[in-house]
The first five atom37 places (N, CA, C, CB, O) and aatype in JSON, in Angstrom:
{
  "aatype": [20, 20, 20, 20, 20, 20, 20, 20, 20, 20, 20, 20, 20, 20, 20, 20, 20, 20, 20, 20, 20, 20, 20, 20, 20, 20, 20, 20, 20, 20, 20, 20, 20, 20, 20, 20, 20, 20, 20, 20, 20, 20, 20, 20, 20, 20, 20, 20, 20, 20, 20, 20, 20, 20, 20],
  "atom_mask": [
    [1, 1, 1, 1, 1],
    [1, 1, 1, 1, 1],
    [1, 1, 1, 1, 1],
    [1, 1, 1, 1, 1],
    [1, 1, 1, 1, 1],
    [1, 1, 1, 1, 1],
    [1, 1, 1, 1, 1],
    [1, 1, 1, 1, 1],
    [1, 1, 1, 1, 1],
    [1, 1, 1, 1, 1],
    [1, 1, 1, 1, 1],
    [1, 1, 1, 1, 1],
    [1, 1, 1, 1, 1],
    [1, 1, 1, 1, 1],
    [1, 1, 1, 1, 1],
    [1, 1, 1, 1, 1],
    [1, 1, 1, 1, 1],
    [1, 1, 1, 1, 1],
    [1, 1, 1, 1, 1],
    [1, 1, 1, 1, 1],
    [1, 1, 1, 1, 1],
    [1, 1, 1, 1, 1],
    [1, 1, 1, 1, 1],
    [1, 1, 1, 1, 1],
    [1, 1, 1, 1, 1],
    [1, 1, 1, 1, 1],
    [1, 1, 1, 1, 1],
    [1, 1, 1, 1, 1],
    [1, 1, 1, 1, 1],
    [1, 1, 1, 1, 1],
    [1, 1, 1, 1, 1],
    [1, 1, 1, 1, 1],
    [1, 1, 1, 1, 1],
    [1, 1, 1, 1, 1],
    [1, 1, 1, 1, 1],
    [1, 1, 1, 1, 1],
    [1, 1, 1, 1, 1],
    [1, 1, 1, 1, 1],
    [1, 1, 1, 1, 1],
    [1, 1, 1, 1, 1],
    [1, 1, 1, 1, 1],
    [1, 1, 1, 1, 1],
    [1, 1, 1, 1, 1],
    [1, 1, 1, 1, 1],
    [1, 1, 1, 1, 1],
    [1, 1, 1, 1, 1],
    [1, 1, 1, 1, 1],
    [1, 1, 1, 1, 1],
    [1, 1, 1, 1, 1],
    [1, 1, 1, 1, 1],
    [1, 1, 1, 1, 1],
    [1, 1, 1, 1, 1],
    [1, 1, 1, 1, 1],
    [1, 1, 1, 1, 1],
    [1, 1, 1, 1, 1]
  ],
  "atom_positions": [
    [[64.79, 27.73, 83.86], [63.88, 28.03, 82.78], [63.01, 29.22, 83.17], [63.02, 26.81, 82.43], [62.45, 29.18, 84.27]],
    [[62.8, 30.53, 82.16], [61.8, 31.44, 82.3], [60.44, 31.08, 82.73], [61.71, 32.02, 81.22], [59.75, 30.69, 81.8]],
    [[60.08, 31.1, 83.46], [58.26, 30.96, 83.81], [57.46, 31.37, 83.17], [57.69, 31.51, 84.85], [56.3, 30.98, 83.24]],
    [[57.96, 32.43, 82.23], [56.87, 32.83, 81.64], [56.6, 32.92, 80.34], [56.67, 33.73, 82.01], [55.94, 33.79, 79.77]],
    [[57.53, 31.35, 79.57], [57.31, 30.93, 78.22], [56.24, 30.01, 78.88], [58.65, 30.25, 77.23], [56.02, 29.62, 80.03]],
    [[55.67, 29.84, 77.63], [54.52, 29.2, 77.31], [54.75, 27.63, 76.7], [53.81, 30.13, 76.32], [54.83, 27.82, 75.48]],
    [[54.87, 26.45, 76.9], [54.58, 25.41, 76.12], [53.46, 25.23, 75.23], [54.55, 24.55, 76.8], [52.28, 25.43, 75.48]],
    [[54.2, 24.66, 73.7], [53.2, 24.66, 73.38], [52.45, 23.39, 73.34], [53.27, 25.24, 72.49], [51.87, 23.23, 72.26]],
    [[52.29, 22.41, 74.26], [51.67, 21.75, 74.26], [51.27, 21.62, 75.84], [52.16, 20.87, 73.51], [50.95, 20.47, 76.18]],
    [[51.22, 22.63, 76.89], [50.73, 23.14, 77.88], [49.15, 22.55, 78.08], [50.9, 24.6, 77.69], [48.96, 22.04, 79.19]],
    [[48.12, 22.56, 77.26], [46.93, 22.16, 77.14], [46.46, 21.02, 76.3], [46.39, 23.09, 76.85], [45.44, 20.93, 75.61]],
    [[48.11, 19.54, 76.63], [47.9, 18.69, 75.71], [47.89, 17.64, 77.1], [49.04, 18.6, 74.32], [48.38, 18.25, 78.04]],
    [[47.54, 16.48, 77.42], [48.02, 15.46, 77.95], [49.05, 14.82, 77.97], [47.55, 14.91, 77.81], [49.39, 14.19, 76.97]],
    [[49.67, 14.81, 78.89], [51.15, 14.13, 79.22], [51.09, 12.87, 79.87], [52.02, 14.99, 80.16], [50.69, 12.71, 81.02]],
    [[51.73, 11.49, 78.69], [51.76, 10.42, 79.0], [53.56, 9.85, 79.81], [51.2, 9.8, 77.63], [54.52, 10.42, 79.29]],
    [[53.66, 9.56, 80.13], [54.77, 9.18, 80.83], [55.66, 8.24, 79.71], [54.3, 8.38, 82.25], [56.87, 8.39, 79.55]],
    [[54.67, 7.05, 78.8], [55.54, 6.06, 78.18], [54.46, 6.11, 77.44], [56.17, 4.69, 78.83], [53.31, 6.34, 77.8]],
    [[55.07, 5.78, 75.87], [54.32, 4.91, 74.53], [53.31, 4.13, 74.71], [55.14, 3.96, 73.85], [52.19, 4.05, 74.2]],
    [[54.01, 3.43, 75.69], [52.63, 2.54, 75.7], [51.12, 2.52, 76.78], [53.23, 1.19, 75.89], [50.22, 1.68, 76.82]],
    [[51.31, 3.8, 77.57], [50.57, 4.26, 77.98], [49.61, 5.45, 77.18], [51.16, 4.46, 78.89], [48.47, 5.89, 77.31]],
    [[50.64, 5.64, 76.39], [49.9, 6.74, 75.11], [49.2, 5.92, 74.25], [51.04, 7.66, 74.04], [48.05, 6.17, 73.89]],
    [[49.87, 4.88, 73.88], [49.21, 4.4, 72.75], [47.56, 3.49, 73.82], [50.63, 3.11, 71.65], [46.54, 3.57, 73.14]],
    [[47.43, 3.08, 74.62], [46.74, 2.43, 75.52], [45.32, 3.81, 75.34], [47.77, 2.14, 77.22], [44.29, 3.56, 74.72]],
    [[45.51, 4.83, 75.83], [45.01, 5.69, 76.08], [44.05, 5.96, 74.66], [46.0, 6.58, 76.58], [42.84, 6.15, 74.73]],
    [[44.98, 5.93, 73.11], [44.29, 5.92, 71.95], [43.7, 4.72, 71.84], [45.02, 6.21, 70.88], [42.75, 4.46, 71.09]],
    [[44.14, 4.11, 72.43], [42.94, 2.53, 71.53], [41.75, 3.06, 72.96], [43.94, -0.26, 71.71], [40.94, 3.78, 72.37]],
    [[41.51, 3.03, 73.85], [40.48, 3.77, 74.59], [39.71, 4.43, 73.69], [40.98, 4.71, 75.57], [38.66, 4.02, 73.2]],
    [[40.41, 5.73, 73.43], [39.55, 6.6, 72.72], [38.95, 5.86, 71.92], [40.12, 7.66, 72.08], [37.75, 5.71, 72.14]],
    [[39.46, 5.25, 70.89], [39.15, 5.2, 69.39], [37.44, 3.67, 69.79], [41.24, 4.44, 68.09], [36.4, 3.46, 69.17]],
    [[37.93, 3.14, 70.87], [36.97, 1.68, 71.13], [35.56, 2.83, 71.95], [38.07, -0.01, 72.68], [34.43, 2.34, 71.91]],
    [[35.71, 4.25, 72.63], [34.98, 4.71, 73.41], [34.09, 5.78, 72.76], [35.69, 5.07, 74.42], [32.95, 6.09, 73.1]],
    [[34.78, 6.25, 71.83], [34.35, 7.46, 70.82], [34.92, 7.33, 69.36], [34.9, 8.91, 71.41], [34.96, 8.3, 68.61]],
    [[35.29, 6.26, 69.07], [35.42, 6.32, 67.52], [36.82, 7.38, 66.89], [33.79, 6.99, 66.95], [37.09, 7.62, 65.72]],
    [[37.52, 7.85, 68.12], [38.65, 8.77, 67.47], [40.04, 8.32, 67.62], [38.64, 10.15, 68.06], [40.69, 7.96, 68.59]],
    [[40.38, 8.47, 65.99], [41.64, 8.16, 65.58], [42.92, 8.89, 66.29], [41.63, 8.43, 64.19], [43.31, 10.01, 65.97]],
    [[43.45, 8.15, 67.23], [44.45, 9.33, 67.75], [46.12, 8.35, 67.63], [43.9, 9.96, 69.81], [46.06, 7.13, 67.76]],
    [[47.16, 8.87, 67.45], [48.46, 8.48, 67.75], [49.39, 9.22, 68.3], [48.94, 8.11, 66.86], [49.6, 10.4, 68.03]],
    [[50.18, 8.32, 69.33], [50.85, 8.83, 70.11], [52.62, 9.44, 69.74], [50.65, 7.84, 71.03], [53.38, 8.62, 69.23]],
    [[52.86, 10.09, 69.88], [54.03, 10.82, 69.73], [55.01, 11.3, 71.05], [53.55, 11.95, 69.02], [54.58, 11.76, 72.1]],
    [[55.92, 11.17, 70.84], [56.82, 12.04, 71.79], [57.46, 13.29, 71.59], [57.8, 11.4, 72.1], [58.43, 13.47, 70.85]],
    [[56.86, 14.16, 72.26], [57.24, 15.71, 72.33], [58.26, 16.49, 72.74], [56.55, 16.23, 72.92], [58.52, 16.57, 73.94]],
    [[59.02, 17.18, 71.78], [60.57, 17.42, 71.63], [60.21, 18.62, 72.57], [61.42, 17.73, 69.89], [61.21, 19.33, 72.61]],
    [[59.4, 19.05, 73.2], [59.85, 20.36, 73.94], [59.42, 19.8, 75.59], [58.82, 22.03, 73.28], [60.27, 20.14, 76.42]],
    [[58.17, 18.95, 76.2], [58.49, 18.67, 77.09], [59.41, 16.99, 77.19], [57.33, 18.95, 77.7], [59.89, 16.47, 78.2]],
    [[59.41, 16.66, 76.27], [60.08, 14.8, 76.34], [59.02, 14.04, 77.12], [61.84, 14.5, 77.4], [59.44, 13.08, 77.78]],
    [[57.7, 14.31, 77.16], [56.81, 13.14, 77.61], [56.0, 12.73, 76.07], [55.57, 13.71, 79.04], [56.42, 13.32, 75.08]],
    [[55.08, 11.92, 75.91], [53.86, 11.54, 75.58], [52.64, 12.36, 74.9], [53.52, 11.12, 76.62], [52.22, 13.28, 75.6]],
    [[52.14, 12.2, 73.89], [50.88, 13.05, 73.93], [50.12, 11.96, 72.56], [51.23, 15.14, 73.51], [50.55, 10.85, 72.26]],
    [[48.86, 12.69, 71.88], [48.67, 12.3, 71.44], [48.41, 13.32, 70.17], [48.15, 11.59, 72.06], [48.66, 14.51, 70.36]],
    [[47.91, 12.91, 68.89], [47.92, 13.38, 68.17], [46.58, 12.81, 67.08], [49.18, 13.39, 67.98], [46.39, 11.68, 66.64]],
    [[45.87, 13.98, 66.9], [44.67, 13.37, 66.02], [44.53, 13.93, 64.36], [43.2, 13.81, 66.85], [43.66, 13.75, 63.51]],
    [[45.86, 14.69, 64.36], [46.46, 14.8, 62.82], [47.46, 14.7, 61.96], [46.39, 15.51, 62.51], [48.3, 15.56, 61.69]],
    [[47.3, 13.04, 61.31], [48.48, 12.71, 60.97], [48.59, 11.8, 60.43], [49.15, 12.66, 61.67], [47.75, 10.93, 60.64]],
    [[49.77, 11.51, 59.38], [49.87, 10.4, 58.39], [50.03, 9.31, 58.17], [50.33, 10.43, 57.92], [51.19, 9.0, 57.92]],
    [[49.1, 8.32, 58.16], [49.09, 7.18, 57.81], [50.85, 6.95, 57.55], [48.0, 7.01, 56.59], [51.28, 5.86, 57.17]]
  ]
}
């Protein structure tokens, strides 16, 4: 792989498994009130989260 593409989710948090992602949003949401859900990311294949998105 080129080194010098950019991910674009480079400046996102990388969860290993779902349910460490999703663990991580109920945190947030019980610590600061924010709605977040977890997704898996087609360009690195880990975890992240996501705070815009559809019911």
């Amino acid at each position: 792989m080129d080194e010098s593409v950019s991910f674009a989710c480079i400046d996102k948090i990388p969860f290993d498994s779902q349910k460490e992602a999703a663990t991580a949003a109920s945190v947030a949401q019980y610590q600061h009130g924010s709605k977040l859900k977890p997704y898996k990311c087609r360009i690195c294949k880990l975890w992240h989260l996501a705070s815009r998105y559809e019911d």
